[in-house]
N, C-alpha and C positions, 0 to 999 in steps of 0.2 A: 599535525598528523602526518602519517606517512603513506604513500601507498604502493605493495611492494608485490612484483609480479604476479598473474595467476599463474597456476600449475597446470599443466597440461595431462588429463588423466585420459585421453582419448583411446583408444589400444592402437592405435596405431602412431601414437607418438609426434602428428605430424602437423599440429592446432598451435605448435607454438605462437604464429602472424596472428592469431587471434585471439591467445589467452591474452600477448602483450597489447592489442590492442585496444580490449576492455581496461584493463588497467590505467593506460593512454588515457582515455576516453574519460574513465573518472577521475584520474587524477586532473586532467583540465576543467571539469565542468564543478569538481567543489574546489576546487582555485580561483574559482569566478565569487567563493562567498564570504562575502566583507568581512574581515577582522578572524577568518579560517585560515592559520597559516598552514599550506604544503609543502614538506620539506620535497626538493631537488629531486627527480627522477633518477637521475646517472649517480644520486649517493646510495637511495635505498635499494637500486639494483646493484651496486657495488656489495653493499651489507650484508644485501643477502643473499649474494654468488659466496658467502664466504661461510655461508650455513651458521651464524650468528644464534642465539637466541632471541625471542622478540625481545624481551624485555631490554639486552644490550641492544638491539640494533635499535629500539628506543630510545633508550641512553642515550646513544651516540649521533643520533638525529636531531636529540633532543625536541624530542617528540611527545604528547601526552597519550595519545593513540595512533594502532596504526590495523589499516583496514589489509588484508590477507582472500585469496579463494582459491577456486579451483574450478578448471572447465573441463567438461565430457562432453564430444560432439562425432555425434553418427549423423550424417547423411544431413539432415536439414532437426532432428532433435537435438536439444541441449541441456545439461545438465549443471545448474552453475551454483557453486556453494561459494556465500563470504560472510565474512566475521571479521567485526571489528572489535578489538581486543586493547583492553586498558592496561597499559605499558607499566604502570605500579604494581598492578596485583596478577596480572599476566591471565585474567579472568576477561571473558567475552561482555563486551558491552551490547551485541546483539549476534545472532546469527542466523542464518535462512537458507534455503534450497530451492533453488527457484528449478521444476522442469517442466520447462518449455519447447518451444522451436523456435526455429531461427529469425521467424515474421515477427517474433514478440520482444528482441535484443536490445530496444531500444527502452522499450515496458521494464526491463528486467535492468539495463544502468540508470533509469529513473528510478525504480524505486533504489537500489544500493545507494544512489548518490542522495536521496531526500532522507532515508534512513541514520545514515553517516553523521549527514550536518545535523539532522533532529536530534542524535545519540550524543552529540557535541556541545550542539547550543542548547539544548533543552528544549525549544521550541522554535519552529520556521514562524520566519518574519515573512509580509509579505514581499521585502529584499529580496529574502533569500530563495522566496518562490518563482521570483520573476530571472535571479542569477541559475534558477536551475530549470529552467523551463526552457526546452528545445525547442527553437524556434520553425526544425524542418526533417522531419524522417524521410532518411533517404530509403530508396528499395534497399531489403534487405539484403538480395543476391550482392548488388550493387557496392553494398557495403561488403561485404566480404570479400569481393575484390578489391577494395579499395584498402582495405586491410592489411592482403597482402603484398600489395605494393609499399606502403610505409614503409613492412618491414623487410624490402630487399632496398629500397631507396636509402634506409638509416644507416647500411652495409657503409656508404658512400664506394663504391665499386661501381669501375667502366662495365665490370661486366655486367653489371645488374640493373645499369640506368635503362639499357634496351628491354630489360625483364618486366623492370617495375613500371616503365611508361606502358606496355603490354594490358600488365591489369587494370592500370585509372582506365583506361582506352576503352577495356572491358567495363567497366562500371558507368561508364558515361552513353554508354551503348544501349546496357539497362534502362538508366536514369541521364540523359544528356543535362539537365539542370540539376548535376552533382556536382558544387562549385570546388569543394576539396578536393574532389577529384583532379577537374579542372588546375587548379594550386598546384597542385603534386605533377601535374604533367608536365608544369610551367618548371618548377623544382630540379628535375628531374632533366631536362632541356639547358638549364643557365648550369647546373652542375658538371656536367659533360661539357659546357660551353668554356666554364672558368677555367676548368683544369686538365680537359682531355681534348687540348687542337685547336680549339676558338673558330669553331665555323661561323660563320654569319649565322647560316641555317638554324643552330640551335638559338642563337641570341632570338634571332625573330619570332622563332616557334616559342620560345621563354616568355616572350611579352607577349605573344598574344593569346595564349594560353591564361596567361595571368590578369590578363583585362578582362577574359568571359568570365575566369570566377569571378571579378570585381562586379562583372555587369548582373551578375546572375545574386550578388549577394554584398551590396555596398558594405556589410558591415562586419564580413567574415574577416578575421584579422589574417589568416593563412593565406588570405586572397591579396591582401593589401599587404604583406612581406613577399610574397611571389614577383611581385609588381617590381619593389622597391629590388630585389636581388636582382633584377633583368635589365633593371634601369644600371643598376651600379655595377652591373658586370660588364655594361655597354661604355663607361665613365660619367654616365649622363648626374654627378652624385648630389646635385643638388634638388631636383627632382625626383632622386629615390629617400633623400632624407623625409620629406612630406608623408611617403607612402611606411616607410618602417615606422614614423613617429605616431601614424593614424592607427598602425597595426599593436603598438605597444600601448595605446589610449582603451582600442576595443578589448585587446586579451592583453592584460602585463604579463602573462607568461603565454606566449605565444610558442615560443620553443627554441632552443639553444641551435636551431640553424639560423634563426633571425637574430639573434644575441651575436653573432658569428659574423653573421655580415654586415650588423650593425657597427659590430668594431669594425671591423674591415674597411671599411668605406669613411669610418671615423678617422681612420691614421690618414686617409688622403683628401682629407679638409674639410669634410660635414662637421 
């Protein structure tokens, strides 16, 4: 299956860091269910900047279904439609409306992601309840800071590393035990570090930032490639290979920044 941006119906235009981040959100969390393939994030958003048909961008994912929505968000209401839609007959496998608010965001990607794989497998296994089952609802405010920091940090821009460390900052302020958060600060830190000047400052503030997610969350795999990028932008690359290899054990698709400095680190003898 594929899953391919939300639409931002907001009237003010300005909910993109968060349509994209539900989308994020489930495309990782039915990536977690056995024998579920998810095709590539950066193809189906390729596909479908190019205003495609589902049915070809189907085709071309080679995909058997592909989940689709759309978000409305005033003030702390939200309005969230998705449809998963069968790429043969270009007819919906399901559909729903979910309005809510912003406390129930996590209610509202549990059910889309248990829906998905239910509409798929035919029936949840206790696997696949245990691969969809969140192990920790961050504050919602929290999260939606957290949100948009992804999506100025994904820019990869000096300008935006100071933006986006800004919002996790904010979110941890909320929720201090928001270990992504945490991740992202760390992220955010070794990114500026590798490529804009190589202060000490940012390397030290990279790993320690990336040890609290670790401490706050031994099993978060975002925690455990944080580590490994802080270690191996330090040269330390024997000791960041342990921490990308625990992070590719917990999530195999972790995400194409850790694919990144996995090779990275790889050409200089891990």
């Amino acid at each position: 299956m594929a899953v391919l941006p939300f639409a931002d119906l907001s009237a003010a235009q300005d909910q993109g860091y968060f349509c994209d981040g539900i989308a994020k959100e489930l495309l990782g969390v039915l990536a977690r269910i056995e024998g579920l393939r998810v095709a590539p994030r950066t193809s189906a958003v390729h596909l479908h900047h190019q205003r495609l048909d589902i049915r070809d961008i189907g085709r071309q994912l080679n995909v058997n279904a592909v989940l689709e929505g759309s978000v409305r968000k005033a003030g702390d209401r939200l309005r969230i439609i998705a449809q998963l839609i069968d790429v043969a007959s270009g007819y919906n496998l399901w559909s729903e409306r979910f309005d809510r608010t912003l406390d129930d965001i996590f209610a509202i990607q549990d059910e889309i992601a248990a829906r998905t794989a239910q509409a798929l497998r035919g029936v949840l296994t206790a696997q696949d309840e245990a691969a969809l089952r969140r192990e920790r609802r961050e504050d919602p405010r929290a999260y939606d800071y957290y949100l948009r920091g992804r999506k100025l940090l994904d820019q990869l821009l000096i300008t935006r590393f100071e933006v986006a460390r800004e919002m996790f900052r904010k979110a941890i302020e909320i929720d201090p035990e928001f270990a992504r958060a945490w991740a992202n600060i760390s992220l955010t830190h070794a990114y500026e570090y590798f490529w804009f000047g190589r202060r000490p400052e940012h390397l030290k503030a990279a790993l320690a930032a990336a040890r609290r997610a670790v401490e706050l969350d031994p099993n978060l795999a975002e925690g455990r490639a944080a580590v490994g990028f802080a270690l191996a932008y330090g040269d330390r690359f024997e000791e960041a290979r342990g921490h990308f290899e625990r992070a590719l054990e917990i999530g195999p698709r972790v995400g194409r920044r850790t694919s990144f400095t996995a090779a990275l680190v790889g050409r200089r003898g891990i």
